[in-house]
PLY file of the C-alpha trace (Angstrom):
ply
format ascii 1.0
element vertex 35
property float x
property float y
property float z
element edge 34
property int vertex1
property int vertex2
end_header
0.00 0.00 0.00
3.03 2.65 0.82
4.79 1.44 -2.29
1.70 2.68 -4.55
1.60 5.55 -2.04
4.79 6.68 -3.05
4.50 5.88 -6.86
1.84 8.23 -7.27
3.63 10.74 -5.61
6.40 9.97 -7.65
3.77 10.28 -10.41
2.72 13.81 -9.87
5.91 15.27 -9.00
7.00 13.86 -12.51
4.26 15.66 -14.13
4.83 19.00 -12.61
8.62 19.10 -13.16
7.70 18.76 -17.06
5.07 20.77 -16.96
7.55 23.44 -15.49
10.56 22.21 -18.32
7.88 22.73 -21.08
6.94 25.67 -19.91
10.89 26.98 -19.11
11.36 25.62 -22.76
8.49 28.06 -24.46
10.16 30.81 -22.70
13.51 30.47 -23.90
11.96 29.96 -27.12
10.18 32.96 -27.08
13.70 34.80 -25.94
15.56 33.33 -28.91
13.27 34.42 -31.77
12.92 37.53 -30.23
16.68 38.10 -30.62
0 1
1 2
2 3
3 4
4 5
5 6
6 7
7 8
8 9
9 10
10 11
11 12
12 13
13 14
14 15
15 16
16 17
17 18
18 19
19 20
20 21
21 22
22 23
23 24
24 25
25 26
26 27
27 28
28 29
29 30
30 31
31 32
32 33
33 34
């Protein structure tokens, strides 16, 4: 029961961190062609 406990955790914190990275990424893509 922990074990899934901690997967999903796992889960969501690896779906926010790329949400952030994609979101980082449009940003310095915006900065580039701006240039």
């Amino acid at each position: 029961m922990k074990f899934i406990y901690t997967l999903e955790i796992s889960l969501k914190k690896n779906i926010n961190l790329e949400k952030y990275y994609k979101i980082k990424f449009r940003q310095k893509m915006k900065v580039m062609t701006r240039e």
